[in-house]
N, C-alpha and C positions, 0 to 999 in steps of 0.2 A: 279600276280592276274588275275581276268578276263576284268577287262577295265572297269568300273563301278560307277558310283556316287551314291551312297545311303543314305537315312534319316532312321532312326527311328522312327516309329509314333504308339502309342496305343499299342506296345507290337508285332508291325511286320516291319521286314526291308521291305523297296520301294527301288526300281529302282526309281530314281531319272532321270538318264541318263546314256545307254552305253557311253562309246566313243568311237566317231568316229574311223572306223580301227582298233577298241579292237577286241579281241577272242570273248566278251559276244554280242557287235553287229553281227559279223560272222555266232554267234549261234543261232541267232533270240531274244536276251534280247531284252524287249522295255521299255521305259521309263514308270513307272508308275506299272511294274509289281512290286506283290508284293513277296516274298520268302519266302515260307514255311518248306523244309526240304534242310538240304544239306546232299546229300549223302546216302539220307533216313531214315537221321536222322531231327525228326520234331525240329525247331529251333523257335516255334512262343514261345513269350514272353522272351528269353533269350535278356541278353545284347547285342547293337550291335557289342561291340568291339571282346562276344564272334564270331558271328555269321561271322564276318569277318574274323575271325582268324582260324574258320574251313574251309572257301572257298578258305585261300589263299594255299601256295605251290610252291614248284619247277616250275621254267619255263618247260614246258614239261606233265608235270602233268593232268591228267585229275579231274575235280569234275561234278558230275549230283543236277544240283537245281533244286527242284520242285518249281514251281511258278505258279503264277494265272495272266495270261495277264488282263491288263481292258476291262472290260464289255465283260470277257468269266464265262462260268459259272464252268468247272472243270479244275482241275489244269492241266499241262502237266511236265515230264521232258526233262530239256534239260541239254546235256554231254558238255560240254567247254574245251577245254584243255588253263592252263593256258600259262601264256607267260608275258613279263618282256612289260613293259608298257611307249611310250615314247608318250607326247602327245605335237604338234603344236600347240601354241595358235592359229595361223592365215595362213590361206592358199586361195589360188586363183587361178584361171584358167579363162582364154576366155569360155564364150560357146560357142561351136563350131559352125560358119555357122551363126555369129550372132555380132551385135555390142554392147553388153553386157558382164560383167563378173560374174564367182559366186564367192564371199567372204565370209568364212567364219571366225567366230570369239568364238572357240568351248571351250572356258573359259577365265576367265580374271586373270592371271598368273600374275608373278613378273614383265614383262617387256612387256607384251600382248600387251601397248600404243607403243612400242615400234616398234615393230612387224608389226602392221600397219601400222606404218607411214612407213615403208621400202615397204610394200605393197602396198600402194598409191601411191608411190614415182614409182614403176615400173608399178604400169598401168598408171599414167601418162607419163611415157616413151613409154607402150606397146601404148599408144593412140598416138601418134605420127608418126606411122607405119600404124595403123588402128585406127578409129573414137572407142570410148569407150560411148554409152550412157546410157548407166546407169549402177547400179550394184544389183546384186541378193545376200543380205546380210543374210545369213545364221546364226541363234542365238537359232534353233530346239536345243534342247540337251544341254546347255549352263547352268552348273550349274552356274557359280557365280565365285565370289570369291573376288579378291581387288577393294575397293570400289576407292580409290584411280587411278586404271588401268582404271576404269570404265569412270572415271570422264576425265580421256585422250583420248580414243578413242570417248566418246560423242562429245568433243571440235574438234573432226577429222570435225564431223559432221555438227556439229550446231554452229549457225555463235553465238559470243562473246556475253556475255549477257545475252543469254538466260538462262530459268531454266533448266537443269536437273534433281535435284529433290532436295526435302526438306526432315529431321531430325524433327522427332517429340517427345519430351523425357516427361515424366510421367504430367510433368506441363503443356503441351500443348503447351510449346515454341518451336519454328519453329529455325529451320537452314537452311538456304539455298546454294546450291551449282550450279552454273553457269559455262557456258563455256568460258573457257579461248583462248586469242592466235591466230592466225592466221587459221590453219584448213585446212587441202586439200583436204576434200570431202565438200564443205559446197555449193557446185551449183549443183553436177550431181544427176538425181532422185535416187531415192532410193526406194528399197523394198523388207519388209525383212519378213524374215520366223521364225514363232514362234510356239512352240509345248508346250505341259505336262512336257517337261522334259526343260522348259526355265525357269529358275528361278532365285532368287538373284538380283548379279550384269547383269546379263542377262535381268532379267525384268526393273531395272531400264533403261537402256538402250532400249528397245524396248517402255518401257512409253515415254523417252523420244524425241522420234523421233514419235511416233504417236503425241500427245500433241501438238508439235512446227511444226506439219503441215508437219513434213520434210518427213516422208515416212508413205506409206500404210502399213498395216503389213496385213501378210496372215498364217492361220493355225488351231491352237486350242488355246485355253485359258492358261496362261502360271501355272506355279504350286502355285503362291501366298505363297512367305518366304522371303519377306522386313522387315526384322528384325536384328536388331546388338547387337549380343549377345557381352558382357563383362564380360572375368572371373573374377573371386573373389578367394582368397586364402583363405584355411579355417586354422584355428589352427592346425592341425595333417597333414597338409602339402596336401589333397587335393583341388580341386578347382570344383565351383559351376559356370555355366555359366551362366548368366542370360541378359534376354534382355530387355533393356535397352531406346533403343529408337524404332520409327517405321519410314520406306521409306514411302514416298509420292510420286507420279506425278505431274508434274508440274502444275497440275490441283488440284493438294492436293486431291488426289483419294489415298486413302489405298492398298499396294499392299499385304500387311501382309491377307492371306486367301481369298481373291479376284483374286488377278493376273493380267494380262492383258489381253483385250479380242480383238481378231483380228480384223480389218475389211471386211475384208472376209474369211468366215468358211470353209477351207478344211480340209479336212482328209485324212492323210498320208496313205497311202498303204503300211504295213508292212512288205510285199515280195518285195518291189521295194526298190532299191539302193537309198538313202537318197540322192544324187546331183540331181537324175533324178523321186524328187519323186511326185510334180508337174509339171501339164502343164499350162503357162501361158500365158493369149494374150496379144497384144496392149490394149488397151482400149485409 
């Protein structure tokens, strides 16, 4: 495929989020565009399962999507060649020339909690060589995914106790979900990067560290989809997925069509490599 996370909305597929290192990032896809033809053939209103199924293809392969970036006013196409698709939950590096690391945490995968803790675990090693003060937590692009991963990497985070977030189901009864467990990022500052294409288990996660005070967040507004959907099995063997409950912040703030909003507003530079694509000071 081309590397991609897409929704379906009103009869057009969105760019949700390249991923990182995909062909469709390579190619200039951004979060939030939306697809109009593949191939030059117009796909608005078609199902998304077709629409995907015309982009996919041999590794090797080329396809041209037209697509409309946000807040341009005509479409452009762009040629991707596809390519077999492996993606890191979690990856890090020192920045260079600096007592800081970037972390990124580019979906929350079957073992994503996982994953981090081995990556906490080695910049607590790499800090022992060099001072580590803080970390640049990368969550731009960040569809989502197990709420459960989710609820692991926040307790990396936030000291026991606290809320991560609440279940809100049709009656108005509350669930709530807390950090558990010991935690190996729960003293170094933090501050994390959030875009249009941060959504899900990703926004829960950036609520939850805005909220409990634990880090600043910088970027744009995330995509607002705090919702868990639950299938149902119909009679003739299809299934209806319907949602069910809605994500709160620990501040019982609706993320469902809201999202999260940064505390301070930057905007990404589209031509610039996504590790290098702010500049940020002390403060």
């Amino acid at each position: 495929g081309i590397g991609a996370y897409v929704d379906e909305r009103e009869g057009f597929i969105r760019i949700v989020a390249p991923i990182h290192g995909s062909p469709a990032e390579a190619a200039g896809i951004l979060a939030g565009d939306v697809v109009l033809k593949v191939d030059g053939e117009d796909v608005t209103g078609l199902p998304g399962w077709e629409v995907i199924s015309k982009i996919r293809g041999p590794a090797g392969t080329e396809v041209v999507l037209n697509v409309l970036h946000p807040d341009a006013q005509e479409p452009v196409d762009i040629k991707i060649t596809l390519g077999q698709i492996d993606v890191e939950s979690v990856t890090w590096q020192r920045i260079p020339e600096t007592d800081y690391v970037y972390l990124q945490i580019a979906q929350f995968a079957e073992d994503t909690g996982g994953e981090l803790e081995k990556a906490l675990t080695a910049i607590d090693e790499a800090a022992k060589e060099q001072p580590v003060k803080g970390i640049l937590l990368d969550l731009r692009n960040n569809p989502g995914g197990y709420l459960a991963e989710a609820l692991r990497v926040n307790s990396e985070f936030l000291d026991a106790g606290k809320v991560i977030l609440y279940e809100r189901d049709a009656k108005g009864e509350l669930k709530t979900w807390k950090s558990v467990g010991k935690g190996l990022a729960r003293e170094i500052p933090i501050v994390a990067l959030i875009n249009e294409g941060t959504a899900s288990a990703g926004e829960i996660t950036a609520g939850a560290l805005q909220e409990n005070d634990r880090a600043k967040l910088i970027g744009q507004p995330t995509l607002g989809t705090g919702t868990v959907l639950q299938p149902f099995t119909l009679s003739d063997g299809s299934v209806v997925r319907l949602g069910v409950t809605n994500w709160l912040t620990p501040k019982q703030n609706l993320i469902k069509g809201k999202g999260i909003t940064p505390d301070i507003s930057l905007k990404q530079d589209p031509a610039v490599e996504m590790v290098s694509s702010y500049t940020l000071e002390d403060k």
